[in-house]
C-alpha positions as MATLAB code, in Angstrom:
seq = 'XXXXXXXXXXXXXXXXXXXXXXXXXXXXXXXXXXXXXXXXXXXXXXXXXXXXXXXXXXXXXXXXXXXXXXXXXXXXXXXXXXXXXXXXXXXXXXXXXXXXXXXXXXXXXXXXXXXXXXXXXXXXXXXXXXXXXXXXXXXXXXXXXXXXXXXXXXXXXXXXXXXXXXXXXXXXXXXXXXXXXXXXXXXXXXXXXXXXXXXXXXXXXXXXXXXXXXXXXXXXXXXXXXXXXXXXXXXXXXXXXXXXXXXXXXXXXXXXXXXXXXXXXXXXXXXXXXXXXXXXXXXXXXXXXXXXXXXXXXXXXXXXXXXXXXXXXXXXXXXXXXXXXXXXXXXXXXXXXXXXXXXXXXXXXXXXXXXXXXXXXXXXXXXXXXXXXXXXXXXXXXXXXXXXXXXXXXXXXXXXXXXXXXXXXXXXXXXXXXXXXXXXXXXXXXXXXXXXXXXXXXXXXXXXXXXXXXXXXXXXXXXXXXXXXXXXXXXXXXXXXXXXXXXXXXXXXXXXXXXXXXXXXXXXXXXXXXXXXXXXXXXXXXXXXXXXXXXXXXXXXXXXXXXXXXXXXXXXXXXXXXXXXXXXXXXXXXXXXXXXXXXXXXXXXXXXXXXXXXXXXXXXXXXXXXXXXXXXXXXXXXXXXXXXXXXXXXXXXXXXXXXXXX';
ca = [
      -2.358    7.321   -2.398;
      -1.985    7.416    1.568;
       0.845    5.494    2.715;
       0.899    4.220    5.902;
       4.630    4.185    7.204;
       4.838    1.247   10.382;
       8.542    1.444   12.024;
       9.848   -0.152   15.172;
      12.735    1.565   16.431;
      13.618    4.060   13.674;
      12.151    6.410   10.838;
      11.341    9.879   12.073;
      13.648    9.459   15.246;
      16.998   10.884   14.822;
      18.883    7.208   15.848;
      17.537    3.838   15.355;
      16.870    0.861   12.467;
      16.198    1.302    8.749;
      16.458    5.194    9.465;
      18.292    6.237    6.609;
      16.382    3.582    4.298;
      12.840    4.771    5.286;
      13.829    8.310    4.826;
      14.825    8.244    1.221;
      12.013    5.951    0.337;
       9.926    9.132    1.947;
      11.393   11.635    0.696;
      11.981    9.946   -2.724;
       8.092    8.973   -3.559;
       6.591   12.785   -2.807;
       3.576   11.953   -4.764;
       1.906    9.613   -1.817;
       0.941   10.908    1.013;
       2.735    9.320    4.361;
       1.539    9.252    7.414;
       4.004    7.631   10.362;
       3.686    4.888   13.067;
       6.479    5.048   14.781;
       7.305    2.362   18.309;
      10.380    3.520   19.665;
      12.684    1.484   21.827;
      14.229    3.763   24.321;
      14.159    7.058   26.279;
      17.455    8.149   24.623;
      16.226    7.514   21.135;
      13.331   10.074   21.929;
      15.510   12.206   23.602;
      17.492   12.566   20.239;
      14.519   13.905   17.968;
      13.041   13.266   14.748;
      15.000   14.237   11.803;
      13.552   16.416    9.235;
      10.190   15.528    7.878;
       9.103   16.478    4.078;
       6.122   18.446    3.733;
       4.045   15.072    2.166;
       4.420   13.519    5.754;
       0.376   14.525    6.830;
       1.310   13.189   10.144;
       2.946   11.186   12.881;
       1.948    8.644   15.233;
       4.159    7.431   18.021;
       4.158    4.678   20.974;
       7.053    4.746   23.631;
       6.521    0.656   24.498;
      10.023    0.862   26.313;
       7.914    2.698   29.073;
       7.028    1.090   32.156;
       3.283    1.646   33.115;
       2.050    3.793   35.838;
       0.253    0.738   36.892;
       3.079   -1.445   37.802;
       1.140   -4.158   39.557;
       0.101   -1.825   42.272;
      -3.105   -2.016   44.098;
      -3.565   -5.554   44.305;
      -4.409   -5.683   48.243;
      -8.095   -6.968   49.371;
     -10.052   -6.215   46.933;
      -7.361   -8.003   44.022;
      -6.853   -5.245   41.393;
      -5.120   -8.712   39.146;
      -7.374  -10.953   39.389;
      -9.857   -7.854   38.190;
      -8.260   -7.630   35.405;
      -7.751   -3.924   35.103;
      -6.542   -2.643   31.413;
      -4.448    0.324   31.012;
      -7.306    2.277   30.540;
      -8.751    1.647   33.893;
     -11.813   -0.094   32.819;
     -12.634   -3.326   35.010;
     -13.031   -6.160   32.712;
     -16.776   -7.791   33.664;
     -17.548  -11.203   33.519;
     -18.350  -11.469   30.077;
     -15.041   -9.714   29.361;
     -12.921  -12.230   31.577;
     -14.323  -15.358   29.798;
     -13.286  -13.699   26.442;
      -9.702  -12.989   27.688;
      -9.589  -16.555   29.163;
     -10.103  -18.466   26.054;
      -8.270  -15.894   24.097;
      -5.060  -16.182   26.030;
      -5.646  -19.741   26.171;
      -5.745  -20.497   22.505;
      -2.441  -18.065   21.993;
      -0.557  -20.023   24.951;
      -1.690  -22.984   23.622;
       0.075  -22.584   20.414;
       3.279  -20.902   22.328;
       3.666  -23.845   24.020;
       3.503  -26.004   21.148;
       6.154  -28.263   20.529;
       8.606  -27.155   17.175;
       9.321  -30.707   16.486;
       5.766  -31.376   14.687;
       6.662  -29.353   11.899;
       4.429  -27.782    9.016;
       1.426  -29.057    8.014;
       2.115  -30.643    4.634;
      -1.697  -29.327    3.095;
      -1.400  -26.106    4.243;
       2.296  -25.470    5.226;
       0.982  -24.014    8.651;
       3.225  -25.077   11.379;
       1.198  -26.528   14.324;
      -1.188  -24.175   16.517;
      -0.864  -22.091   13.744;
      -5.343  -21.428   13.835;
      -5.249  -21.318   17.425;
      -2.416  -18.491   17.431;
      -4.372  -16.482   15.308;
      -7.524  -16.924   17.163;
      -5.554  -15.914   20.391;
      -4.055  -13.268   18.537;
      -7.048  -11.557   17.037;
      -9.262  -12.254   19.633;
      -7.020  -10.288   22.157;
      -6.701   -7.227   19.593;
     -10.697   -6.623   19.402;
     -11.092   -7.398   23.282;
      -8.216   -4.572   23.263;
      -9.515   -2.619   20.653;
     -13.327   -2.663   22.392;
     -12.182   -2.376   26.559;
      -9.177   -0.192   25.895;
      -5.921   -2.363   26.390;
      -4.496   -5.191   27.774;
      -1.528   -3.675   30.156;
      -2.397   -5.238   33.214;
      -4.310   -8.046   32.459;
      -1.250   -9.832   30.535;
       0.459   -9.101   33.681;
      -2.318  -10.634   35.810;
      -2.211  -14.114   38.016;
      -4.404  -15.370   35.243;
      -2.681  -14.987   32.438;
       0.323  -16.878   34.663;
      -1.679  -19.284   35.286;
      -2.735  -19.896   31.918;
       0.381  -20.048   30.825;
       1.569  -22.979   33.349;
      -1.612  -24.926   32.024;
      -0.874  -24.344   28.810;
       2.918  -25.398   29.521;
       1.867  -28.632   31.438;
      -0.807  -29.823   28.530;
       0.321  -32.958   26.262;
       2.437  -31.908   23.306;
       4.585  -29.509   24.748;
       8.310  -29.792   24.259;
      10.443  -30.775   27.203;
      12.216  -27.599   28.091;
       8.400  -25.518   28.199;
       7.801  -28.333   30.463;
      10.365  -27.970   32.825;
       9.182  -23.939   33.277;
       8.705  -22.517   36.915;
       6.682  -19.960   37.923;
       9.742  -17.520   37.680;
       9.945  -18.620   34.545;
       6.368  -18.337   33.715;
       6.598  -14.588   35.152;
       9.227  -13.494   33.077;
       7.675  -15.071   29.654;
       4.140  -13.113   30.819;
       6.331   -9.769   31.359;
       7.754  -10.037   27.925;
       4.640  -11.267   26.117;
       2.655   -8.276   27.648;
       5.969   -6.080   26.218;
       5.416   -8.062   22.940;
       1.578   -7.378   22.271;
       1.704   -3.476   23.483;
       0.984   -2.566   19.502;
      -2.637   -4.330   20.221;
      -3.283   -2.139   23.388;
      -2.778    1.048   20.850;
      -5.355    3.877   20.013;
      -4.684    3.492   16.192;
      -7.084    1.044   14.911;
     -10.212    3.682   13.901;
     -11.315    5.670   11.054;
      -9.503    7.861   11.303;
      -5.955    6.643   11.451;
      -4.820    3.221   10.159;
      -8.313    2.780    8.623;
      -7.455    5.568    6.606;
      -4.923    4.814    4.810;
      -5.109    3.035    1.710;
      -1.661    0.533    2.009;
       0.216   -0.289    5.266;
       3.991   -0.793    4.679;
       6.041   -2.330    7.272;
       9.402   -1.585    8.079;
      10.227   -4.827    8.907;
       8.413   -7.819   10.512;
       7.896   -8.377   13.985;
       6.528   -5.772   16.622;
       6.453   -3.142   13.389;
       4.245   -5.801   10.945;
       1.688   -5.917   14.301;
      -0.559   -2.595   13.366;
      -0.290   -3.905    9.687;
      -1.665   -7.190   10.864;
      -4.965   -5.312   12.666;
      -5.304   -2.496   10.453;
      -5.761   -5.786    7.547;
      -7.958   -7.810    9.881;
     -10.264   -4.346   10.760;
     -10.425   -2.130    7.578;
      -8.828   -4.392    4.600;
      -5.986   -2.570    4.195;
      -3.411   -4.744    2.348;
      -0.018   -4.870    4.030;
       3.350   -4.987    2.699;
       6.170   -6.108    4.581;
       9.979   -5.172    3.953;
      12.357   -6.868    5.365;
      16.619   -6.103    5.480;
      17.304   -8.548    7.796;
      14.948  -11.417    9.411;
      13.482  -10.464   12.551;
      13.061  -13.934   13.867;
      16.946  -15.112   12.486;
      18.205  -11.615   15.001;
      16.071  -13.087   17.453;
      17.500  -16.836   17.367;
      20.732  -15.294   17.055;
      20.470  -12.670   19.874;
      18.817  -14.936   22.177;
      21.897  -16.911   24.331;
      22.799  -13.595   25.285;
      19.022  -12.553   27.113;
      18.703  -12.746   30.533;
      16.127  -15.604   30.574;
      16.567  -19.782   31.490;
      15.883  -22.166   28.746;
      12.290  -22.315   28.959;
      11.511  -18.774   29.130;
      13.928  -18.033   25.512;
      12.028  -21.121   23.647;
       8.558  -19.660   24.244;
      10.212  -16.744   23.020;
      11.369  -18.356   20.091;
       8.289  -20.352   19.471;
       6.100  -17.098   20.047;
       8.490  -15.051   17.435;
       8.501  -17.949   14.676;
       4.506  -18.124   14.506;
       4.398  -14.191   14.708;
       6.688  -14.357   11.685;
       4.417  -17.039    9.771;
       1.448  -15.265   10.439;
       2.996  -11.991    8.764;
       4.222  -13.951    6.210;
       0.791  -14.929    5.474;
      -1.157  -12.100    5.688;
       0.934   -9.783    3.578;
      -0.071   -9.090    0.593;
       3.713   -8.931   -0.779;
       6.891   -9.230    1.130;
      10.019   -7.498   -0.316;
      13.612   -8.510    0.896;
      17.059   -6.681    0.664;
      18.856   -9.845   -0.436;
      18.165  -13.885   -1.662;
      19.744  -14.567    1.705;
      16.916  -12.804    3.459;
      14.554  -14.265    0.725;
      15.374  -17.899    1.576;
      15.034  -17.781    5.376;
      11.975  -15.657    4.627;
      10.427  -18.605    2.794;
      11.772  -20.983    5.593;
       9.656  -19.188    8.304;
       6.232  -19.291    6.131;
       5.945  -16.750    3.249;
       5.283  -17.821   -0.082;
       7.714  -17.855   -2.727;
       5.149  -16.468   -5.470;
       4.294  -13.367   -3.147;
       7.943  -12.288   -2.629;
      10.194   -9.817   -4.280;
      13.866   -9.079   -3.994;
      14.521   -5.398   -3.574;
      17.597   -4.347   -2.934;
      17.948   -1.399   -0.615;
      19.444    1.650   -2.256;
      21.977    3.470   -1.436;
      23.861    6.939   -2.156;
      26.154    6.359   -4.730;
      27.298   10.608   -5.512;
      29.332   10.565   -2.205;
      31.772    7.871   -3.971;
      31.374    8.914   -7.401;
      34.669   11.289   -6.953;
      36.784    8.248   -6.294;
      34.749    5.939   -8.340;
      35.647    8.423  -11.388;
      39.381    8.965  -10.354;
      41.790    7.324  -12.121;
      43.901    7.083   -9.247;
      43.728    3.345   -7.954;
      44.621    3.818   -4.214;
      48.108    2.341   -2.666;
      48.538   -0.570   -4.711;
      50.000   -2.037   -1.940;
      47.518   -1.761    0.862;
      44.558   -3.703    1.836;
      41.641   -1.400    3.486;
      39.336   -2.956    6.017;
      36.213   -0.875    6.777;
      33.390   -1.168    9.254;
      31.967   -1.840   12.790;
      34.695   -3.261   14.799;
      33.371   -6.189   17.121;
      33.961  -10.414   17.034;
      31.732  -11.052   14.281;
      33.661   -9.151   11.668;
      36.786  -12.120   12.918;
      39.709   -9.174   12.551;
      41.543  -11.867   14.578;
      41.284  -14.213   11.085;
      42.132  -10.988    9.269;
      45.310  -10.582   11.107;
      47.044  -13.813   10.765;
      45.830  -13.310    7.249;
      48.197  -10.361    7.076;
      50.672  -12.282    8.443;
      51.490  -14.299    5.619;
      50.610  -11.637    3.001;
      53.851   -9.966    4.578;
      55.873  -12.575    4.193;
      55.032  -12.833    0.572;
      55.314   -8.951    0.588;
      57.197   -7.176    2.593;
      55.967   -3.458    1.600;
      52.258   -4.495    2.257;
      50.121   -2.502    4.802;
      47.041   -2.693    6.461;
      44.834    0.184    7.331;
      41.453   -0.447    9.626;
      39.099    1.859    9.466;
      36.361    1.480   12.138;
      33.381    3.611   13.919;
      33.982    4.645   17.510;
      33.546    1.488   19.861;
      30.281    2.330   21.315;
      29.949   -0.768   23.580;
      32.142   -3.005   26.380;
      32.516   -5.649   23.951;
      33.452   -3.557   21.280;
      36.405   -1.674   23.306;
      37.315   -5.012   24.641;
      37.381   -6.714   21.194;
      39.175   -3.536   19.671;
      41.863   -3.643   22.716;
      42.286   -8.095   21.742;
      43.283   -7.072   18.035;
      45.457   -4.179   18.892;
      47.575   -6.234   21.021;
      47.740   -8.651   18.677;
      48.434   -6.424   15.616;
      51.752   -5.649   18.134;
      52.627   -9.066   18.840;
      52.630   -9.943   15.122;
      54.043   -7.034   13.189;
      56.438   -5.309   15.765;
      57.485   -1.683   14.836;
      59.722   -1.512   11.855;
      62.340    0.774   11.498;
      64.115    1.785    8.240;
      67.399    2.877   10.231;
      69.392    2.819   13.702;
      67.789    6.179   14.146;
      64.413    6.207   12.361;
      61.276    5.376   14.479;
      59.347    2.713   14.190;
      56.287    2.291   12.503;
      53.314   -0.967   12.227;
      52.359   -2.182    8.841;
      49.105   -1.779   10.872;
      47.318    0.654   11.756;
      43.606    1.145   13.568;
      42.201    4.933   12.298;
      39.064    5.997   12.919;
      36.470    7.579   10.439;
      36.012   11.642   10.502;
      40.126   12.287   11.648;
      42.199   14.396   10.010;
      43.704   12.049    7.615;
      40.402   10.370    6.716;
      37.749   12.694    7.063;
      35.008   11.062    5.563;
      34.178    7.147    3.929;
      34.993    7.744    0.667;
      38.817    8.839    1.797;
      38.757    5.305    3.468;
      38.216    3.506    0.602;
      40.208    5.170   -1.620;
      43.517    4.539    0.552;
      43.365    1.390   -0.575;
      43.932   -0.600   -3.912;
      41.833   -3.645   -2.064;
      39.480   -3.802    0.019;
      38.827   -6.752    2.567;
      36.130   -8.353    4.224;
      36.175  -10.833    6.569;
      33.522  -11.322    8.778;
      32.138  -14.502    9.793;
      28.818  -13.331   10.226;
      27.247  -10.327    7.745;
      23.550   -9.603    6.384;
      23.756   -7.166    3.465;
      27.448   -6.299    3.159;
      27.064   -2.434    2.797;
      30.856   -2.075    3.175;
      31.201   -3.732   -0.055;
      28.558   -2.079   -2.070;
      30.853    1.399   -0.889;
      33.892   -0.328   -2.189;
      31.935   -1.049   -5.433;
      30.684    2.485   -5.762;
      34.539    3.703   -5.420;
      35.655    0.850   -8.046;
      37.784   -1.037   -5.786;
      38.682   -4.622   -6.148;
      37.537   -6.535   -3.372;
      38.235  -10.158   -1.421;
      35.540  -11.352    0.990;
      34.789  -14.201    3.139;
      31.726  -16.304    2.017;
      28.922  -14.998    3.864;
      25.284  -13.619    4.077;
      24.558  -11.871    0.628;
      28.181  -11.543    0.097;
      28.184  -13.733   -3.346;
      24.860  -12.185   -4.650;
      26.341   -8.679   -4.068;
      29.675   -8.702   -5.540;
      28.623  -11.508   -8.538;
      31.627  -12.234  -10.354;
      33.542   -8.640   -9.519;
      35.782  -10.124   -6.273;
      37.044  -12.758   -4.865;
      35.366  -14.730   -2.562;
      36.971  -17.300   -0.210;
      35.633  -19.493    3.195;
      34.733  -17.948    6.640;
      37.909  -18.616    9.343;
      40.406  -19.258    6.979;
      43.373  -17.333    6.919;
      45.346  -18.789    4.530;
      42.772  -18.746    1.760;
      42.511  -14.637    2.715;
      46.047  -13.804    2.222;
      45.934  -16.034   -0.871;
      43.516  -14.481   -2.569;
      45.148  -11.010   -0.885;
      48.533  -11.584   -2.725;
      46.891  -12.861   -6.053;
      45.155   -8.905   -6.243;
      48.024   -7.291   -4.929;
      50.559   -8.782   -7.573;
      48.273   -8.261  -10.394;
      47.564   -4.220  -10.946;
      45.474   -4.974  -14.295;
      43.204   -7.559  -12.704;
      42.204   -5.121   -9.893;
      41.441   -2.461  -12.221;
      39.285   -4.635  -14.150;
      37.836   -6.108  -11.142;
      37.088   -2.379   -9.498;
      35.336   -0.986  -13.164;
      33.289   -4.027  -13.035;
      32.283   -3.879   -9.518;
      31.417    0.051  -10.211;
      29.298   -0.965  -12.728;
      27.309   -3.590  -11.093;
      26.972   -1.239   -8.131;
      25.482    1.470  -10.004;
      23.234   -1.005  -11.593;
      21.599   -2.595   -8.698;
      22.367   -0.907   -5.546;
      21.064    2.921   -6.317;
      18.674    5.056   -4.583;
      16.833    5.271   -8.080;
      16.728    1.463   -8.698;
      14.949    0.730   -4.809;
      12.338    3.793   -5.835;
      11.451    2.219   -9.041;
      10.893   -1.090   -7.376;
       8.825    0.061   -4.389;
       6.763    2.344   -6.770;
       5.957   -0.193   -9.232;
       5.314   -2.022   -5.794;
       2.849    0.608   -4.394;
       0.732    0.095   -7.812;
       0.503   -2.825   -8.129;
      -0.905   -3.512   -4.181;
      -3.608   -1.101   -4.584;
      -4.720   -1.983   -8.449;
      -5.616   -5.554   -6.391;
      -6.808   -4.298   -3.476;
      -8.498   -1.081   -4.134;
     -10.209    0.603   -0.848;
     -13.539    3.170   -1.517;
     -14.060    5.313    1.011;
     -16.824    7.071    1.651;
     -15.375   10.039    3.767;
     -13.156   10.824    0.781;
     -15.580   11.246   -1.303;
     -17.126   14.048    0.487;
     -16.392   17.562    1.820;
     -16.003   19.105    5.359;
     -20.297   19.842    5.263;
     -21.054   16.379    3.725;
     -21.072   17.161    0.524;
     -20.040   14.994   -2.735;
     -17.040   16.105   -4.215;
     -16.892   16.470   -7.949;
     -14.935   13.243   -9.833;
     -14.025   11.754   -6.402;
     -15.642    8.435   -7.902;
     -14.179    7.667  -11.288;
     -16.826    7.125  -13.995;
     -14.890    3.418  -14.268;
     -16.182    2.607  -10.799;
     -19.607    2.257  -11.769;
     -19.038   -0.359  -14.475;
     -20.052   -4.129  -13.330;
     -17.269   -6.208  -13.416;
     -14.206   -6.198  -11.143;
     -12.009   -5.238  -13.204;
      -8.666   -5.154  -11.533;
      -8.688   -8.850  -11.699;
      -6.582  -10.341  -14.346;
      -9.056  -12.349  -17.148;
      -8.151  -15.431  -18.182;
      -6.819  -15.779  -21.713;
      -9.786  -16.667  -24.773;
     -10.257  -20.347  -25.113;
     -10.448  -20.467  -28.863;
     -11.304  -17.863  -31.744;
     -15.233  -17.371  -32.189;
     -16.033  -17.953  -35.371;
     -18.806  -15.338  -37.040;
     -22.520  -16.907  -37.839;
     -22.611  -16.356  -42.018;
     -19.178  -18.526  -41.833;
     -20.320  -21.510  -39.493;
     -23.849  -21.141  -40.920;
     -25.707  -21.051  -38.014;
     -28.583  -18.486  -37.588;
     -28.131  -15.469  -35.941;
     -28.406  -14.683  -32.680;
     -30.863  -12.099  -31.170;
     -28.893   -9.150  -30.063;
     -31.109   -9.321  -26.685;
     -29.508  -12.722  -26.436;
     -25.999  -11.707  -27.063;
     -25.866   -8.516  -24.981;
     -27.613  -10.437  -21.646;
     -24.559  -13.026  -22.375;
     -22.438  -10.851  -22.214;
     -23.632   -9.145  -18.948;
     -23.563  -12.671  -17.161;
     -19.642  -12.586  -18.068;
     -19.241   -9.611  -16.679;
     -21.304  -10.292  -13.512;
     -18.699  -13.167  -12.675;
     -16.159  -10.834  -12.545;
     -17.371   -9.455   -9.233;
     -18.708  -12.842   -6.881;
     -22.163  -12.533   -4.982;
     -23.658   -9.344   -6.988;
     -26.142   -9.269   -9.235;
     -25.928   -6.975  -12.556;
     -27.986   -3.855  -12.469;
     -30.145   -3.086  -15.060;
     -29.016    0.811  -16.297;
     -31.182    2.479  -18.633;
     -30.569    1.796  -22.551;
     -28.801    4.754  -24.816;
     -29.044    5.678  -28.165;
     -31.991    6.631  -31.024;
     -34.673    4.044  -29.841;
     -35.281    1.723  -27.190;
     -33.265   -1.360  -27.122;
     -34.577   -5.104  -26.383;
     -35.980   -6.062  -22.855;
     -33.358   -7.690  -21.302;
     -33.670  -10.340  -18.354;
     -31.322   -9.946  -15.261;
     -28.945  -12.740  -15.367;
     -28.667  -14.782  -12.130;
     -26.329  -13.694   -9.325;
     -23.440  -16.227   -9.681;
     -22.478  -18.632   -6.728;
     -19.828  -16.721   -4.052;
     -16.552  -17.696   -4.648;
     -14.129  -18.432   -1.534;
     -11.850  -15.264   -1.581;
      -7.884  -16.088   -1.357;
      -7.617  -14.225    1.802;
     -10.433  -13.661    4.746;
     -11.547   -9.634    4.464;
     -14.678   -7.659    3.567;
     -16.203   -7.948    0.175;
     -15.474   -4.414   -1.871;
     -17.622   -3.109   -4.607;
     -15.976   -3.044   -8.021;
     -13.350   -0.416   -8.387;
     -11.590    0.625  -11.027;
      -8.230    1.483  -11.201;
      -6.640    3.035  -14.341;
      -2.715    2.836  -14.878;
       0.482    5.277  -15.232;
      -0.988    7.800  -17.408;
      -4.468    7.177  -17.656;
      -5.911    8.403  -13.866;
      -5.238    8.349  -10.281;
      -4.851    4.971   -8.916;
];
């Protein structure tokens, strides 16, 4: 099947989110096609390149939204180039057109602006403004999709002064109240930013209606083609998700540049985005339970999700995994990003008291280059206080002094690569106070290393009953559970062969694979897209067995049926006469008719030695209300592993 890759700051480019993750997926499921939609974030993430591409990648679509346009507001003298309303394109919106984008941007500011304290719906479990967001929402993308974007006009005075109706109307929450026109400038630059993927040239034929499943990367800006290429062609969408794009919104938000009222429309615009994904996904997948839970507290639907851990490279660790060497029983290893959330502060003082307990402990840091301000600064606060607390010890009058600390950086010449981290170490510490998926501690569990970590994100789910787990900000607890490993060799080898063991179980390249291929079949055996251009050739001609023979069956038969009610008993035992064969085969085709809602069975041409009973056309059943709003298919069939090409 064609594959339809959506990606928001990452897969092909060389830096960037979910880059490694999308690339084995890729490369690991060569029989789909892939074709790429790629929105990249920066000039110096294109500047770096695409990696590598296998030779199943047809093609590559890409969007550089961090530009700014050519028409930056410009040309809005006497004749008012805004309040014209001129798209990206350079096609003057007429009067007809205006209207449209009026009550469009209306009904979407509408439900910005809508206060959060109403809650869900209880019936439907739609939060409020939830139909007027989508309205808004869709009815920009096809005034986009038919005039050729929306650039300038979501920069326009109108769409400002929508918004400061929209902001002033009953209902609205205090702080969108208290908005000022700067405010109501900035929210319309970053909403225009925002809704860029609806402005795009990809929703035809040929490209997103193409492609038989849409796959998101993750929600947000990425889910946004997936969204439109659902509402256009039918493609079902599935959404993946490592980490919650609206919780790294909420939590990334004190430090924006925006007042109050500008980062709560924000919010508010993010958190019905999210819902909206959630429900027009056919199936959303997420790297941990912790993702899964704030997943299902943003909107998705608990029966339409699926856990799916993201796999990882376990043959880089598999030479210390497999050693029977068990590191320096007395040192703890700390590895990862070095910055305030990871609290090496807590770890520290933590240290401080495993000393005292034992004197020949050490404590090795391991961490990337500092690649920010706050990093270096953060990296500088720990080093000086590593000093403070464990002054250079000397074994003599004359021997130099040396930390039971010590900050090393990955790739030297002492620890050239992660798996040399790890294995430095017969423990291996975590103690962040924030922390998604801990990858740090699946590595430690693919090098079969016993492990202490502080109670957060997916840190429980990962490590199960292989570690020891103990509260965020507590030092004491740390260096408690720090000693307890350290004085106990045979309990951290029995830990480490158990984490190893879990690690290779659930956290593999092959398991995530499995999942997403088992995934991929599933999607399209319930949503299966004909196309007519595939079933011809370059002149318009049909190809040979590009329709299966199943097709043409009445029924829809990639609908589960519903189990038998009761065992049918034969005539000669109940005693009743028998029925007419004419009878019992036009039965039989009203059954089958239901299958497919709103068509009527057609009458095919008996087979066999002689000419069969007339047969009357059953009625055409009553339509039944589809689950989800898209354009009625004809029956397809789609055989399973084995038995044909889905």
């Amino acid at each position: 099947m064609r594959i339809g890759l959506l990606t928001d700051g990452g897969y092909p480019y060389a830096t960037g989110e979910s880059r490694l993750w999308c690339d084995r997926l890729v490369r690991g499921l060569p029989q789909h096609e892939f074709d790429l939609f790629a929105l990249s974030r920066s000039a110096h993430q294109e500047d770096q390149g695409w990696v590598r591409l296998p030779h199943h990648v047809s093609r590559v679509r890409t969007a550089p939204l961090w530009t700014p346009e050519d028409g930056t507001l410009r040309g809005s003298g006497e004749r008012g180039l805004l309040a014209r309303l001129v798209t990206g394109g350079g096609v003057s919106f007429g009067r007809r057109d205006r209207r449209r984008f009026a009550h469009h941007l209306t009904a979407l500011a509408t439900a910005i602006c809508a206060t959060e304290d109403a809650g869900p719906d209880p019936a439907t479990g739609e939060g409020p403004g939830a139909e007027l967001f989508t309205e808004g929402l869709y009815g920009l993308a096809e005034l986009a999709r038919e005039r050729g974007g929306l650039h300038l006009a979501l920069r326009s005075e109108t769409t400002v002064r929508i918004l400061e109706a929209a902001s002033r109307a009953r209902g609205t929450g205090r702080t969108v109240q208290s908005a000022t026109v700067v405010d109501h400038l900035a929210f319309a630059a970053e909403l225009e930013r925002v809704l860029r993927p609806l402005s795009l040239d990809w929703y035809d034929q040929e490209s997103l209606g193409a492609v038989d499943l849409c796959h998101a990367a993750s929600g947000g800006a990425a889910a946004l083609p997936g969204l439109l290429a659902k509402r256009f062609f039918g493609v079902p969408l599935l959404v993946t998700e490592h980490g919650v794009q609206l919780r790294t919104h909420y939590l990334s938000a004190p430090d924006a540049p925006f007042g109050a009222p500008v980062r709560a429309l924000l919010a508010n615009f993010h958190a019905q985005l999210a819902a909206e994904v959630y429900r027009q996904a056919a199936i959303v997948t997420a790297g941990n339970t912790h993702v899964r839970r704030w997943q299902q507290r943003c909107g998705a639907d608990p029966a339409e999700q699926r856990t799916v851990y993201p796999g990882m490279a376990a043959e880089r660790f598999s030479p210390v995994g497999e050693d029977d060497d068990a590191g320096g029983p007395d040192t703890l290893v700390w590895v990862g990003r070095i910055e305030p959330a990871k609290d090496l502060i807590a770890l520290l003082h933590a240290f401080a008291e495993v000393r005292r307990a034992e004197p020949d402990a050490r404590l090795r840091i391991f961490g990337a280059p500092a690649e920010s301000d706050e990093a270096t600064t953060y990296l500088a606060h720990c080093r000086a206080l590593a000093a403070q607390l464990f002054p250079d010890e000397a074994t003599g009058a004359h021997a130099e002094g040396v930390s039971p600390v010590s900050f090393e950086e990955i790739g030297g010449p002492e620890v050239p690569d992660l798996a040399e981290a790890y294995a430095a170490g017969g423990v291996i510490v975590l103690s962040s106070v924030v922390e998604g998926f801990p990858i740090s501690l699946v590595e430690s569990m693919f090098c079969g290393r016993a492990t202490v970590s502080t109670d957060v994100g997916a840190v429980v789910e990962v490590i199960g009953g292989t570690g020891l787990v103990v509260p965020p900000r507590n030092p004491r607890a740390l260096a408690d559970a720090c000693i307890a490993l350290l004085r106990d060799p045979e309990r951290r080898a029995r830990l480490g062969a158990a984490a190893r063991a879990r690690a290779l179980e659930l956290f593999t390249v092959e398991q995530n694979l499995a999942a997403f291929r088992g995934i991929y079949l599933e999607l399209i055996s319930h949503a299966p897209v004909r196309r007519e251009a595939d079933a011809v050739d370059a002149d318009g001609e049909p190809l040979l067995f590009a329709t299966p023979a199943e097709a043409r069956l009445l029924g829809h038969w990639t609908q589960p049926q519903p189990p038998a009610t009761g065992a049918r008993s034969p005539s000669w035992a109940a005693g009743a006469e028998p029925e007419e064969e004419g009878a019992e085969c036009a039965g039989e085709l009203e059954q089958v008719a239901a299958g497919q809602p709103g068509r009527s069975p057609q009458r095919e041409p008996a087979s066999g030695p002689g000419p069969g009973p007339a047969l009357s056309p059953a009625p055409a059943p009553e339509p039944v209300a589809a689950r989800r709003s898209g354009p009625v298919r004809e029956p397809v069939c789609v055989c399973g592993p084995g038995d044909g090409d889905a």
